[in-house]
N, C-alpha and C positions, 0 to 999 in steps of 0.2 A: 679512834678519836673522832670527836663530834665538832663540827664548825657550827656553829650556828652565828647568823646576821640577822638579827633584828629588826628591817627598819620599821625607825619611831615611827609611833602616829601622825598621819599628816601634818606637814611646816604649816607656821601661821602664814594666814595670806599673801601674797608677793614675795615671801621665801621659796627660792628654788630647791628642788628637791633634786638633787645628785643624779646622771645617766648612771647604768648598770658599769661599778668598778673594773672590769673585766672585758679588754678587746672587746668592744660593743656599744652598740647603743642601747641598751635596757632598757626595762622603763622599772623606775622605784628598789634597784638592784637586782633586779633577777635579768640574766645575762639571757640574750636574744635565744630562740628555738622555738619547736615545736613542745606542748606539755599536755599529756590529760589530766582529764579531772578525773579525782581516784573516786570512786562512785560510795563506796563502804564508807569513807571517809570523809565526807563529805554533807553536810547539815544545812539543810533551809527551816529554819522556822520564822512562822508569822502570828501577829497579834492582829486583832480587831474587838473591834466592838458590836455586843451585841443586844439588840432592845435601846441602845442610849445610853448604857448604863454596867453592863456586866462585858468583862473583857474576856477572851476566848484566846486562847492559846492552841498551837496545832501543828504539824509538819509536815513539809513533802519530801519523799524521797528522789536524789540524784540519780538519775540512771547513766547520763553520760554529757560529754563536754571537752571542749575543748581549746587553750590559748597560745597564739602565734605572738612569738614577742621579736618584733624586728624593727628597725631603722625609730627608735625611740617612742613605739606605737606598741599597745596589749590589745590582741583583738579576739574577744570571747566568745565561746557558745555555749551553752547550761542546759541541755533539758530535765525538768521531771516530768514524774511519771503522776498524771494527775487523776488516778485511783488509787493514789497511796495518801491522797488528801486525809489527814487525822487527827482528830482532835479528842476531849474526855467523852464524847457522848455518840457512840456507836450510831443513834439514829438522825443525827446532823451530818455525821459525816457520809451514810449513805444519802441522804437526801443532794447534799453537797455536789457528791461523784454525780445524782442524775441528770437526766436531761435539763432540769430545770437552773441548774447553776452550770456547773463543768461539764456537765455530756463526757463523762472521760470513756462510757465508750465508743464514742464516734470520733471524739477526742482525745486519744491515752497520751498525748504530750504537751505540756507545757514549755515556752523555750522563751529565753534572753538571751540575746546578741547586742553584744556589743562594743565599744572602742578605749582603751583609757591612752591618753598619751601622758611621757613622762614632764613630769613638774606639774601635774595636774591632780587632784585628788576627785574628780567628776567622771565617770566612765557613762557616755551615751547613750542609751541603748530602743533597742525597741522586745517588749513583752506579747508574746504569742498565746492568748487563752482561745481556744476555742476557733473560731476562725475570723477574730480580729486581732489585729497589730495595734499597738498601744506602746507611746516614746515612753520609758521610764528609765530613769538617768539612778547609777549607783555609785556610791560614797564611800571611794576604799578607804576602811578605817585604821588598818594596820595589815602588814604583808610581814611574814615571818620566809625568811630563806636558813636550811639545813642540809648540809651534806655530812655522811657519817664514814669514815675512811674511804676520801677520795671514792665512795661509790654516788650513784646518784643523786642529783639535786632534789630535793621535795619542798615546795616551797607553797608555805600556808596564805590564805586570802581571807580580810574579814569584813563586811560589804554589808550595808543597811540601803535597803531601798525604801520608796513609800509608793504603792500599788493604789492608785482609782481601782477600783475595780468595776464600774461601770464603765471609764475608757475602758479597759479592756475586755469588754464584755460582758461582765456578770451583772446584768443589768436586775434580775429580780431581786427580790428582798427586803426594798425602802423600806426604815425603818426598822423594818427587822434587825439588819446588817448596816454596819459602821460601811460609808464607802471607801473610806482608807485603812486600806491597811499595810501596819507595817513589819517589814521583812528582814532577817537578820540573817546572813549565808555565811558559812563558813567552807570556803573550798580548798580542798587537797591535790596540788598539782606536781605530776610526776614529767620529769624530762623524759622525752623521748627520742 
């Protein structure tokens, strides 16, 4: 038998949003613990803009992560892996990977750390490109929690950021490149 809880997309503003039902203080229903993020399962992609004009679509992949949910506080970690940077055009995205944007390989990880507390739909955070730190705050848009005969919880995240990418480093490109852009994650977290 499959449980599945739901919850809605974030309450309109100054509606509180429920502690985790379950001996605890949660945050947004998922009941206190340790959780990773399932890395196969797990999606970041991003839009931007390119020339002014033409949008570019592309992905990184999750390598690992991780969320502490205790005393009504979610406290995240995300890395990618930022040589799996990929988009439709083979010779952007190696230029992308070089030195001159990501350095991924002096740099092979990208990472978000961050805070959500419950009743809140803003989670804090600060973004790692390269070797600056850059605050970028994420918008959980809906939390799905499933557990399938009383075996482990797995509990889905779906989170829109919007990335300067000059705060955070990617300083070349003006012009070339939109400086924002934006990010849609989808993560898979397992109880442990």
């Amino acid at each position: 038998m499959t449980s599945r809880n739901a919850a809605a997309p974030l309450a309109a503003p100054g509606v509180p949003v429920p502690h985790a039902a379950r001996g605890g203080s949660g945050v947004r229903g998922v009941a206190p613990g340790h959780y990773r993020i399932a890395p196969t399962r797990s999606t970041v992609a991003f839009r931007v803009t390119s020339l002014g004009f033409l949008v570019v679509d592309g992905t990184f992949a999750v390598t690992e992560g991780d969320v502490d949910v205790a005393a009504g506080r979610a406290r995240v970690r995300v890395d990618l892996d930022a040589a799996s940077f990929t988009t439709a055009k083979r010779r952007r995205d190696v230029d992308v990977r070089g030195p001159r944007f990501l350095d991924a390989v002096r740099f092979p990880v990208l990472s978000w750390a961050g805070e959500l507390a419950d009743g809140t739909g803003i989670a804090a955070g600060t973004l790692r490109v390269r070797d600056t730190d850059a605050p970028v705050a994420a918008e959980v848009v809906a939390v799905e929690i499933v557990t399938v005969d009383a075996g482990p919880t797995v509990v889905t995240v779906t989170a829109r950021l919007t990335v300067d990418r000059v705060a955070a480093g990617v300083r070349r490109g003006p012009g070339l490149i939109g400086r924002h852009v934006d990010v849609d994650v989808s993560l898979t977290l397992l109880r442990t």
